[in-house]
gemmi code that builds the backbone of each chain (N, CA, C; Angstrom):
import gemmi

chains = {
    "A": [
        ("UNK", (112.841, -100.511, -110.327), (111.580, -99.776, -110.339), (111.599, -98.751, -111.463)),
        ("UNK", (110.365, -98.463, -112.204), (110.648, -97.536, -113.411), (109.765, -96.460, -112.752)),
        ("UNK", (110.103, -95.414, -113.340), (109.389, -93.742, -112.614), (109.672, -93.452, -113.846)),
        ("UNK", (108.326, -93.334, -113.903), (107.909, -91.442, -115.029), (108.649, -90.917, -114.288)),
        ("UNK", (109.206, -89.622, -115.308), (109.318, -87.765, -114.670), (107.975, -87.021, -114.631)),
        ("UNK", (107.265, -87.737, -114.969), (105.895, -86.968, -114.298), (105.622, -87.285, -112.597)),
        ("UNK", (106.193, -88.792, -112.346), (105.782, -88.969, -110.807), (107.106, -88.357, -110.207)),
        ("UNK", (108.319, -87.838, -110.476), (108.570, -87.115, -109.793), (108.988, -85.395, -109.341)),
        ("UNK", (109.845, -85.572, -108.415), (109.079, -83.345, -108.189), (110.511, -82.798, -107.960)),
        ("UNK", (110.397, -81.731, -108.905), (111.787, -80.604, -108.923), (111.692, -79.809, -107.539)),
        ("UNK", (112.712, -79.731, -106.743), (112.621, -79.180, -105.695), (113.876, -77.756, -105.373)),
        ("UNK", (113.154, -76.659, -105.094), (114.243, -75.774, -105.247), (115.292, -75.764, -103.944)),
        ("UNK", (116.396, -76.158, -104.430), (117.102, -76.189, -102.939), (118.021, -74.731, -102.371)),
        ("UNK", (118.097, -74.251, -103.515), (118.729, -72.621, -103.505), (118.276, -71.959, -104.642)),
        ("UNK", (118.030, -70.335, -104.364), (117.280, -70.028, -105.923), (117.740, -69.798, -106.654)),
        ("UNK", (117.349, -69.988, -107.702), (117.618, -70.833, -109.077), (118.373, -72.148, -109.214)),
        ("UNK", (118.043, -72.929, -108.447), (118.678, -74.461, -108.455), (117.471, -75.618, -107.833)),
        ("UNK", (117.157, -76.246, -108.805), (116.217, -77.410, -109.035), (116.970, -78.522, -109.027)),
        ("UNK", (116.587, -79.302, -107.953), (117.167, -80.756, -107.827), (116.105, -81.820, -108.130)),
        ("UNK", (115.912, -82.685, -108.851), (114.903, -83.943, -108.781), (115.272, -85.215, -108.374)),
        ("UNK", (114.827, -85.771, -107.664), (115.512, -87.119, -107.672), (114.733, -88.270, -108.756)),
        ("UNK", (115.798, -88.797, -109.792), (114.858, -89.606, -110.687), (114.545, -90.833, -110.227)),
        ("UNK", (115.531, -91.551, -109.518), (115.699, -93.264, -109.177), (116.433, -93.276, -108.475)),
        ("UNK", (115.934, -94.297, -107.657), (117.063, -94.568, -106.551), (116.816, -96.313, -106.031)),
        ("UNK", (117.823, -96.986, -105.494), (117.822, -98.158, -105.261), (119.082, -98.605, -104.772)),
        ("UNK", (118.878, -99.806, -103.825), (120.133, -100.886, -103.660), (121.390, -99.660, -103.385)),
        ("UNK", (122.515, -99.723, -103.788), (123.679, -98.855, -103.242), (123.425, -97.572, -104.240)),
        ("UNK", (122.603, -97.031, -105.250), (122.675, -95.946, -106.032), (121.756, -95.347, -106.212)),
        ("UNK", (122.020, -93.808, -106.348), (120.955, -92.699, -106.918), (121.153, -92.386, -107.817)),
        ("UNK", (119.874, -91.508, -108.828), (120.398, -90.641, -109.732), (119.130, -89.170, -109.908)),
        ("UNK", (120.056, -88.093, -110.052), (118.921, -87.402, -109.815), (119.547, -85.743, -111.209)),
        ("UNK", (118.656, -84.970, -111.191), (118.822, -83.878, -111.740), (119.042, -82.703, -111.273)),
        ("UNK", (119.684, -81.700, -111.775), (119.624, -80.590, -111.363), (119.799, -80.137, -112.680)),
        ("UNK", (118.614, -78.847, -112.161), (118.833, -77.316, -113.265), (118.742, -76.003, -112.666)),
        ("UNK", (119.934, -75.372, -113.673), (120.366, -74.606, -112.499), (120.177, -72.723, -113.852)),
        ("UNK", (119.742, -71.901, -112.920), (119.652, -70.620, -113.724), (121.042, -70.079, -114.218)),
        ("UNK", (121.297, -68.930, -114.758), (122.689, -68.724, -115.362), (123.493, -67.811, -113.807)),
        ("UNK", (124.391, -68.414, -113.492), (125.383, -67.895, -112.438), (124.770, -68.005, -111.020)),
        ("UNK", (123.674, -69.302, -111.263), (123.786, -69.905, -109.865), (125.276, -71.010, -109.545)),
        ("UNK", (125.251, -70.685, -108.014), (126.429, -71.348, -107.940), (125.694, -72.177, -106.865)),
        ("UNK", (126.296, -73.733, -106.468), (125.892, -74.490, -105.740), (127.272, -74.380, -104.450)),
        ("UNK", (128.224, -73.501, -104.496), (129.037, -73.717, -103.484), (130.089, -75.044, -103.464)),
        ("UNK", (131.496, -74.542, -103.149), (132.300, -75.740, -102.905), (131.780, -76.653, -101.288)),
        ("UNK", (131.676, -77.916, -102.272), (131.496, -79.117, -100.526), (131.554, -80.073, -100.953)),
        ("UNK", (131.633, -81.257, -99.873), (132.079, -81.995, -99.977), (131.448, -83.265, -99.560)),
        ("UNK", (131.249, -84.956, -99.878), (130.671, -85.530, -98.716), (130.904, -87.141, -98.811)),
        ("UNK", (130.590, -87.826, -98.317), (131.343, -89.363, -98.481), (130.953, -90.396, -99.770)),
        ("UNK", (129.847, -89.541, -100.416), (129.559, -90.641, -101.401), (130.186, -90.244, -102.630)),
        ("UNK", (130.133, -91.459, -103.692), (131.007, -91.132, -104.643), (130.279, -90.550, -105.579)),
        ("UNK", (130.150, -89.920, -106.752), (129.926, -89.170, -107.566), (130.218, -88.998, -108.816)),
        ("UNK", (129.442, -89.185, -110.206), (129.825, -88.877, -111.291), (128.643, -87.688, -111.744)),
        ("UNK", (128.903, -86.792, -112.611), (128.264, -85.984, -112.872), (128.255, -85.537, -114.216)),
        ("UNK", (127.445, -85.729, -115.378), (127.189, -85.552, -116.518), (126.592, -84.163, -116.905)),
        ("UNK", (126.938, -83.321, -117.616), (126.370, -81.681, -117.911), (125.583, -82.730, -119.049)),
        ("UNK", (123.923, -82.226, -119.344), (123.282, -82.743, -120.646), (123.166, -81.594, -121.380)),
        ("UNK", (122.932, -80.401, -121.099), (122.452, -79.536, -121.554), (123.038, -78.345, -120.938)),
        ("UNK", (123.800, -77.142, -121.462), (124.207, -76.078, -121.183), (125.858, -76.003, -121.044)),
        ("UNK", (126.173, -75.028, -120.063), (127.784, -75.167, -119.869), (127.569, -74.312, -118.557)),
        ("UNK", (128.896, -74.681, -117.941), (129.573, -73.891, -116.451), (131.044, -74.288, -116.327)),
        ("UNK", (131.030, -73.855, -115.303), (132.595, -73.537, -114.661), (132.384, -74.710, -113.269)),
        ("UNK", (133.396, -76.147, -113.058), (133.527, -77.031, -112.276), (134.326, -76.897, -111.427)),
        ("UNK", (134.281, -77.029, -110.323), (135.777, -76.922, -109.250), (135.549, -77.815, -108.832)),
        ("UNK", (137.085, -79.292, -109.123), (137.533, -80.130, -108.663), (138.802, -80.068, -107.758)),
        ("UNK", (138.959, -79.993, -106.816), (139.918, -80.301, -106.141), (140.617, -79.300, -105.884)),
        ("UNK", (140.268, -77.842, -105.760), (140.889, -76.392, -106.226), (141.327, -76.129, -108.004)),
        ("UNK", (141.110, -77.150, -108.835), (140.325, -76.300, -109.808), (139.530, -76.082, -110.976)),
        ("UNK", (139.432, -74.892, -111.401), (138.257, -74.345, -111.942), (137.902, -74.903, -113.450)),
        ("UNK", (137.172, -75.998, -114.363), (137.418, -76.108, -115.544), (135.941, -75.920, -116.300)),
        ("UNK", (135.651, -75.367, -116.925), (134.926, -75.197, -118.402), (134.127, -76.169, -118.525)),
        ("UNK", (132.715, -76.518, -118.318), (132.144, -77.938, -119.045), (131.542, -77.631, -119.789)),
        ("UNK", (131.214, -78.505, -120.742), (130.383, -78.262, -122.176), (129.120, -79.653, -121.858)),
        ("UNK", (128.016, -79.221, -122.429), (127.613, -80.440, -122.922), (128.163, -82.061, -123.003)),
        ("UNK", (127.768, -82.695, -122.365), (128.259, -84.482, -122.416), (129.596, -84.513, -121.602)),
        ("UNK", (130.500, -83.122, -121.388), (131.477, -83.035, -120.472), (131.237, -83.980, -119.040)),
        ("UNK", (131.999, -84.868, -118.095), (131.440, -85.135, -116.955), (132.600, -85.375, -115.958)),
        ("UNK", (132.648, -85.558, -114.618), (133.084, -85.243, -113.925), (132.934, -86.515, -112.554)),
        ("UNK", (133.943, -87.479, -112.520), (134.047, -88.465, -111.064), (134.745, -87.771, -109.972)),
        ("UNK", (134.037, -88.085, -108.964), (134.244, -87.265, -107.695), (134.167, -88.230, -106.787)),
        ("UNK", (135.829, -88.523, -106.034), (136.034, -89.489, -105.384), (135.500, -89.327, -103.670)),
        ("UNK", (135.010, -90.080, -102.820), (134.846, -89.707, -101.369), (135.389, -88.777, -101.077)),
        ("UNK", (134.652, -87.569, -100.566), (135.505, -86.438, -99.621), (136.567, -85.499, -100.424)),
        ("UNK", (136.469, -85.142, -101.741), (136.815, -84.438, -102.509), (135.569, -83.195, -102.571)),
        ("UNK", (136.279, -81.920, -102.311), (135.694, -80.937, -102.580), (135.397, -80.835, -104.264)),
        ("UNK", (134.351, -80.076, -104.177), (133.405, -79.709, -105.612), (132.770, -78.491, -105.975)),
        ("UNK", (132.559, -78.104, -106.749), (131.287, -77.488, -106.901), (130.943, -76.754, -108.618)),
        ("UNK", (129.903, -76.474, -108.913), (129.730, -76.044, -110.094), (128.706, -74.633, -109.535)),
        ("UNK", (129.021, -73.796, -110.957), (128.621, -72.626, -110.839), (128.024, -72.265, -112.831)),
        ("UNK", (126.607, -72.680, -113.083), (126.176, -72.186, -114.019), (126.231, -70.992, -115.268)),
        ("UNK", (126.904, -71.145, -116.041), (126.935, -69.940, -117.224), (125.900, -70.031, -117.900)),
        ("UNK", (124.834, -70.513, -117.829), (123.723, -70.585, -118.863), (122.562, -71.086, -118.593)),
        ("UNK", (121.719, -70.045, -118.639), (120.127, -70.971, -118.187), (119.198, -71.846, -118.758)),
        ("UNK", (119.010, -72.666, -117.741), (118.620, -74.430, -118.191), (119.674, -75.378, -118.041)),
        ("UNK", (120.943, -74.451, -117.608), (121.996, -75.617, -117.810), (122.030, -76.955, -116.868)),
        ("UNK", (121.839, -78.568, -117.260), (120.838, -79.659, -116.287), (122.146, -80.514, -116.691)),
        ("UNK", (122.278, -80.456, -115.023), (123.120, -81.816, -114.793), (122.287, -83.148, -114.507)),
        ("UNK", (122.738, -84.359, -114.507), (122.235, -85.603, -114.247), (123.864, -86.299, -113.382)),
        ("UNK", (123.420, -86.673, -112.660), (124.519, -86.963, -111.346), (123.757, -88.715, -110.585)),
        ("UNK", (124.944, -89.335, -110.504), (125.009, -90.668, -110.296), (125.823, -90.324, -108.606)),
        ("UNK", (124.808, -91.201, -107.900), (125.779, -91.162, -106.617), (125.702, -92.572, -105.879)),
        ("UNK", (127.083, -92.996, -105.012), (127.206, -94.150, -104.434), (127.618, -94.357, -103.379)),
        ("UNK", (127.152, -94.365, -101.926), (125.763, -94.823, -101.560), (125.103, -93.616, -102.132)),
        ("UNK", (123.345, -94.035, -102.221), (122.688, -93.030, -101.797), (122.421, -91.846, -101.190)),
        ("UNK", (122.432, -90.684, -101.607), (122.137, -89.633, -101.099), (121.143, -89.002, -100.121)),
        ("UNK", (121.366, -90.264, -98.504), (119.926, -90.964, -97.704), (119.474, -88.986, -97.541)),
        ("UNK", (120.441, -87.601, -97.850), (119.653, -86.272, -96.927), (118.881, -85.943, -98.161)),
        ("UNK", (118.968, -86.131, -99.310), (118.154, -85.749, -100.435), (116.596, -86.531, -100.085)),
        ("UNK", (116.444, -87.260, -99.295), (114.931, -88.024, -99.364), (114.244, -87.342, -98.372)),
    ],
    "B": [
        ("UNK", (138.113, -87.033, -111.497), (138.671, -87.159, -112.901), (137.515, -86.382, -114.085)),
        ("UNK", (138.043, -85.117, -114.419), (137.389, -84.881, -115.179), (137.133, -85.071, -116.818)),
        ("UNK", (136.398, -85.496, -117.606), (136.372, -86.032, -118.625), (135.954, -85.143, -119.935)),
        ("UNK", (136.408, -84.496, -120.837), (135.619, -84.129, -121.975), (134.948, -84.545, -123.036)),
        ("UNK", (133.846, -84.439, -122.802), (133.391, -85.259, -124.165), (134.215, -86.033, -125.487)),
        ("UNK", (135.188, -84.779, -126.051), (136.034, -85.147, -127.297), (137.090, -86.014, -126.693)),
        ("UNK", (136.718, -86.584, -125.512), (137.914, -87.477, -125.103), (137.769, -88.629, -125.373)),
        ("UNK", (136.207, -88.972, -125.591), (135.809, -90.008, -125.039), (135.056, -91.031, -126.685)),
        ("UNK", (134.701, -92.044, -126.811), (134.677, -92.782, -128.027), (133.145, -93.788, -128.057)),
        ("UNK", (132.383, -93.359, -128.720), (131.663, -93.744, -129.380), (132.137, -95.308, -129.721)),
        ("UNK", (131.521, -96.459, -129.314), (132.022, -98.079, -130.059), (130.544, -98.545, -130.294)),
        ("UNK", (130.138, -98.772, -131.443), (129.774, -99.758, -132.236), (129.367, -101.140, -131.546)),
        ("UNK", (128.197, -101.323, -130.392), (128.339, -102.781, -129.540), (127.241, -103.644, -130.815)),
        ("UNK", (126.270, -102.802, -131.274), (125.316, -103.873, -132.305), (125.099, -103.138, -133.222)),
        ("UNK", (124.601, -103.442, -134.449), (124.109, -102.751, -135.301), (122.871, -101.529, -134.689)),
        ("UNK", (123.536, -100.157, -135.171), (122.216, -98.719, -135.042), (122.295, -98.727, -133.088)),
        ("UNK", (123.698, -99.464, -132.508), (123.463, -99.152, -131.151), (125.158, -98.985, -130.586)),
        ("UNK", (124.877, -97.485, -130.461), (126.520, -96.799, -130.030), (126.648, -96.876, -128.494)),
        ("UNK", (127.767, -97.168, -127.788), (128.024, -97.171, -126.506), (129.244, -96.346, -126.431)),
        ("UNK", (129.056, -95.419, -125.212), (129.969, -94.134, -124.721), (130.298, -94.601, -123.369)),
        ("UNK", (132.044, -94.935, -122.929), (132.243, -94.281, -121.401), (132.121, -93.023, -121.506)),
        ("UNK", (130.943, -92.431, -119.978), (131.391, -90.823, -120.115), (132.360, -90.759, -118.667)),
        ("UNK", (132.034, -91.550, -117.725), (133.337, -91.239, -117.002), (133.218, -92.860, -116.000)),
        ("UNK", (134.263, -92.968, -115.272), (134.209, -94.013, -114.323), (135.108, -93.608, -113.315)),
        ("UNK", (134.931, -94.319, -111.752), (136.224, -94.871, -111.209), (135.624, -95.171, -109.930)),
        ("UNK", (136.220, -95.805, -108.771), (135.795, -95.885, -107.750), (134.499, -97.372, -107.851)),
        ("UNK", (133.578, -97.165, -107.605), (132.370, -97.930, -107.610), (131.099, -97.612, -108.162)),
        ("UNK", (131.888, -96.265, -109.277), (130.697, -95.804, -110.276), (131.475, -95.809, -111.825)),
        ("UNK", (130.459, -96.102, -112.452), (130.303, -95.856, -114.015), (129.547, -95.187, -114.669)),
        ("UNK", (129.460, -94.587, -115.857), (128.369, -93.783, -116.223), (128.553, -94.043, -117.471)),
        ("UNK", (127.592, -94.003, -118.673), (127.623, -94.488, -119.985), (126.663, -93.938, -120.292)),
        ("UNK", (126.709, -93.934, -121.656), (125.754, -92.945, -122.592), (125.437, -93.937, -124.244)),
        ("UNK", (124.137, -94.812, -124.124), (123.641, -95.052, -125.103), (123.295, -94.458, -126.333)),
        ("UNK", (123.253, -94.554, -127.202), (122.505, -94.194, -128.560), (122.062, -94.676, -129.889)),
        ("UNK", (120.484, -95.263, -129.566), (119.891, -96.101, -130.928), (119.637, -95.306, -131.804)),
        ("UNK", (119.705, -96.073, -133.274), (118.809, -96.025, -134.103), (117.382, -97.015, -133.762)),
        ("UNK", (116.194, -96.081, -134.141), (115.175, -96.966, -133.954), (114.959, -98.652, -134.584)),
        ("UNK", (114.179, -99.222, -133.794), (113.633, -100.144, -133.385), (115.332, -101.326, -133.866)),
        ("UNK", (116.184, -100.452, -133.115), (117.123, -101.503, -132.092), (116.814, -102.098, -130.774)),
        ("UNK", (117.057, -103.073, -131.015), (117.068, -103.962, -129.200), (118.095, -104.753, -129.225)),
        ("UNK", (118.665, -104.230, -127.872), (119.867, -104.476, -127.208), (119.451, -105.957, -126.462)),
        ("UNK", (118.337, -106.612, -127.108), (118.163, -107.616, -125.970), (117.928, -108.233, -124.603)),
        ("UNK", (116.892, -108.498, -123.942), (116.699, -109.031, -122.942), (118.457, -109.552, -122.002)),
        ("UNK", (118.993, -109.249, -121.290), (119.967, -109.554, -120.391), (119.764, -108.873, -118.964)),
        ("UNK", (120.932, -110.046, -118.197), (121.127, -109.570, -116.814), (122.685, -109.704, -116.182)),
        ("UNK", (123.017, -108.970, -115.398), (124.439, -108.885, -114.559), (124.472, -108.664, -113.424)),
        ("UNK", (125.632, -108.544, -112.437), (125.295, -108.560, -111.449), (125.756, -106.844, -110.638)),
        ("UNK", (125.665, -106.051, -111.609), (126.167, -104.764, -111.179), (124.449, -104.415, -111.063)),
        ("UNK", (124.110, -103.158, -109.924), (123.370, -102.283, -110.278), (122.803, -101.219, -111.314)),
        ("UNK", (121.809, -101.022, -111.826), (121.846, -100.349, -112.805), (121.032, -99.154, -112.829)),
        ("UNK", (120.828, -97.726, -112.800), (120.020, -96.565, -113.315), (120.429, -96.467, -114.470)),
        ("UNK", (119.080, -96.111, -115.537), (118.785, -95.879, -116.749), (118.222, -95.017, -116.742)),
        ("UNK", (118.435, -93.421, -117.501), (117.441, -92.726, -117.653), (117.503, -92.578, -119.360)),
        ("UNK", (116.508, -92.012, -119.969), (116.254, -91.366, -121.008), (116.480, -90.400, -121.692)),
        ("UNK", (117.026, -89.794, -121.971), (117.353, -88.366, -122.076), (117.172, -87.928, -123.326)),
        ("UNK", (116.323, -88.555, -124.047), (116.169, -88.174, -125.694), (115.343, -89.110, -126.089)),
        ("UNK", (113.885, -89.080, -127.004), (113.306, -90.261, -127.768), (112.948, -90.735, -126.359)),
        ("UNK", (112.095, -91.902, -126.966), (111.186, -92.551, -126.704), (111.930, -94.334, -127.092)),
        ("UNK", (111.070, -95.004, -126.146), (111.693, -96.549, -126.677), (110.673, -97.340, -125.724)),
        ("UNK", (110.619, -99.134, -125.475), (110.421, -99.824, -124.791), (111.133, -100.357, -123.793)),
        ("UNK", (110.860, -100.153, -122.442), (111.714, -100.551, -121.382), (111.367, -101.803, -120.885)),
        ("UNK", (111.920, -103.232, -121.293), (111.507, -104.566, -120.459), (112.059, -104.601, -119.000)),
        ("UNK", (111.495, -104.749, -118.029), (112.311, -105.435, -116.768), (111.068, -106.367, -116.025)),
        ("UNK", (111.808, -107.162, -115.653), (110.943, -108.584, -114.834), (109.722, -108.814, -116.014)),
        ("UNK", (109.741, -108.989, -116.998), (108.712, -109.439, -117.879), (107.912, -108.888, -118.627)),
        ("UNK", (107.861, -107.446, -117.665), (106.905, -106.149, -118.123), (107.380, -105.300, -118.938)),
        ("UNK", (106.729, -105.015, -120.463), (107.226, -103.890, -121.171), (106.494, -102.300, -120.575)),
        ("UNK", (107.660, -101.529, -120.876), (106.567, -100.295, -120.376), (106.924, -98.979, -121.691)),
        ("UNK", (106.287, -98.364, -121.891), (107.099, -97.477, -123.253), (107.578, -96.388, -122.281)),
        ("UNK", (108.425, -95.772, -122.391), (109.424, -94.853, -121.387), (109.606, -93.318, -122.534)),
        ("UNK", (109.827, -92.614, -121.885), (109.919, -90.997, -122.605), (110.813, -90.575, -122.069)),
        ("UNK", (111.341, -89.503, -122.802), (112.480, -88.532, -122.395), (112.057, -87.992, -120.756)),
        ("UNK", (113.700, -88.427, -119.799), (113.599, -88.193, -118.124), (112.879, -88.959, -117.600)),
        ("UNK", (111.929, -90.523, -118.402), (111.691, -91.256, -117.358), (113.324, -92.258, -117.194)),
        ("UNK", (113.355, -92.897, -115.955), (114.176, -93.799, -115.727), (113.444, -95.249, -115.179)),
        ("UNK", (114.914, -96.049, -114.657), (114.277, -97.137, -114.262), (115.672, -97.505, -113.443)),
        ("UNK", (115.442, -97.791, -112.140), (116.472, -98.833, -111.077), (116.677, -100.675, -111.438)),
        ("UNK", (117.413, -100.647, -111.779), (117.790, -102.379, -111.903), (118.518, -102.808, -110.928)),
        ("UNK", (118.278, -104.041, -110.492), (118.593, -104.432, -108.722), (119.641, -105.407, -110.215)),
        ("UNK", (120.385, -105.853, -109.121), (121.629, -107.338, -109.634), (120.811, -108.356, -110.067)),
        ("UNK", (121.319, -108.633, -111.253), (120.633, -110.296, -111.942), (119.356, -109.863, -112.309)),
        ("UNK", (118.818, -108.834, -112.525), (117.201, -108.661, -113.269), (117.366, -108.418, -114.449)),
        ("UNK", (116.617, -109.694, -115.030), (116.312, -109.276, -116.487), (116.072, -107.996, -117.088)),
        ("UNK", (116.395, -107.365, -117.935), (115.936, -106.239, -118.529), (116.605, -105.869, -120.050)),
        ("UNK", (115.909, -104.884, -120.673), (116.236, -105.061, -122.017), (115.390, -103.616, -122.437)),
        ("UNK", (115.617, -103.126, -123.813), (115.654, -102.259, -124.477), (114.804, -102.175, -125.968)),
        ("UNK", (114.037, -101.512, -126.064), (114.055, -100.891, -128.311), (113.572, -99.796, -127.900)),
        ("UNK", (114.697, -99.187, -129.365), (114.521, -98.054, -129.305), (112.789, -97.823, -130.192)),
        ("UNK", (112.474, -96.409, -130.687), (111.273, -96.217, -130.777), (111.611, -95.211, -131.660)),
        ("UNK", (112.584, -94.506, -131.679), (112.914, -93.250, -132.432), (114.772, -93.606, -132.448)),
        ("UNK", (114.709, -92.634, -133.619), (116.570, -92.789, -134.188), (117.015, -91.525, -132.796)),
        ("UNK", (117.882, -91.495, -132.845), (118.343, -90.680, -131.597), (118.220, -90.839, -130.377)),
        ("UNK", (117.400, -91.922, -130.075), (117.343, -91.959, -128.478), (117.823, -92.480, -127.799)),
        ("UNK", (118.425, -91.855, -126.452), (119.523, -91.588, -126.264), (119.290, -92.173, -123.981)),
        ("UNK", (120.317, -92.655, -123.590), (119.950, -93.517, -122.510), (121.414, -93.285, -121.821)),
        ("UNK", (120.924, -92.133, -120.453), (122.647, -92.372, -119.718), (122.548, -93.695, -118.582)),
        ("UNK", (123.033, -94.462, -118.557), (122.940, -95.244, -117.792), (124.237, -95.186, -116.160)),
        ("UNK", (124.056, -95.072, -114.922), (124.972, -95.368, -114.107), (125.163, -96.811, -113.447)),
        ("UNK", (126.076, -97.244, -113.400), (126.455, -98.998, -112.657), (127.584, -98.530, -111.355)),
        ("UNK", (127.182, -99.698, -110.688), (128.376, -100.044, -109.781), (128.185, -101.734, -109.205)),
        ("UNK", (128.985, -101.991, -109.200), (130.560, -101.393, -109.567), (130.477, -101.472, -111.157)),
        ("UNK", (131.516, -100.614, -111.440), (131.917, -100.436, -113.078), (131.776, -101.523, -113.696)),
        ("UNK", (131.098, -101.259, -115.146), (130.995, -102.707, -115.976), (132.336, -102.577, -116.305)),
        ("UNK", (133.267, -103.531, -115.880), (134.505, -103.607, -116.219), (134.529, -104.334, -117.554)),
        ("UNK", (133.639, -105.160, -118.203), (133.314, -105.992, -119.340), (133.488, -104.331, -120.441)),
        ("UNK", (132.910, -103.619, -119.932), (133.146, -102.567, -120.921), (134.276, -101.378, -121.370)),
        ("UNK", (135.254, -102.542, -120.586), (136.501, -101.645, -120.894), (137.310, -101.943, -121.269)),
    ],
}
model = gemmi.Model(1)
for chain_id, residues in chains.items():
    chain = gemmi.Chain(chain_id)
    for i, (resn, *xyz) in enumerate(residues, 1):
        res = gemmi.Residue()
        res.name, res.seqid = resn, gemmi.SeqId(i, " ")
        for name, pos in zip(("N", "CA", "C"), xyz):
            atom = gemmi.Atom()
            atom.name, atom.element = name, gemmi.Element(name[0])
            atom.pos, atom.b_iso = gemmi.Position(*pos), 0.0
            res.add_atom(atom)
        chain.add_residue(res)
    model.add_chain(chain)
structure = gemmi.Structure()
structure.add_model(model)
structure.setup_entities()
């Protein structure tokens, strides 16, 4: 299925953090987030698998207890049930994140 | 597994059309296109899942028969075995794509 980003909607899930969902189908999602400078999304964790691409900006990643630096095009696989989390240094900074299964609480 | 950009390699799959692993493992892949305009990667199909988004430029998106012209943050879901295919429209434009399972052909 093809979707404009006009048909779909940024949703604030904590403030300053915009999630979109772009596509989704069959076993995969993919969706966006943009996040203000020194929002943090919190370490957690959950069964689907995860890759996560920074397009634009930089932050600070916590994999597994720990903390690393992303830049631009930097990205990040996140196996089942591995703790995570990113915390924004820069505003606008927009991840694009691949997940497997589907992310059925994001709908 | 976290990945840095300068880790990772730019290959040459056609003429004016660069292909990037940006990260893999598990039952995800993630890749990062980049044409020169009015490249086409050709009409093909496989049997992995596919999200495509846009993330730069403009191009033509074929799937099941239908061209559609696509813009920066639209995407498109590809189910297993659907035709689909690519031109670019502008030099720079730029396409992260996620699969699962991993195009192992691309490694």
């Amino acid at each position: 299925m093809l979707v404009k980003r006009n048909e779909t909607e940024a949703r604030q899930i904590l403030p300053g953090v915009n999630r979109r969902i772009l596509n989704h189908g069959g076993k995969l999602m993919m969706t966006e987030f943009v996040f203000k400078k020194d929002t943090d999304v919190g370490v957690h964790s959950h069964p689907h698998e995860q890759i996560s691409c920074l397009i634009r900006g930089s932050g600070k990643f916590h994999l597994r207890g720990i903390d690393t630096i992303i830049e631009k095009g930097d990205s990040v696989y996140i196996p089942p049930d591995v703790p995570h989390g990113f915390i924004a240094l820069e505003d606008g900074a927009t991840m694009i994140d691949a997940f497997t299964p589907p992310r059925e609480d994001f709908l």
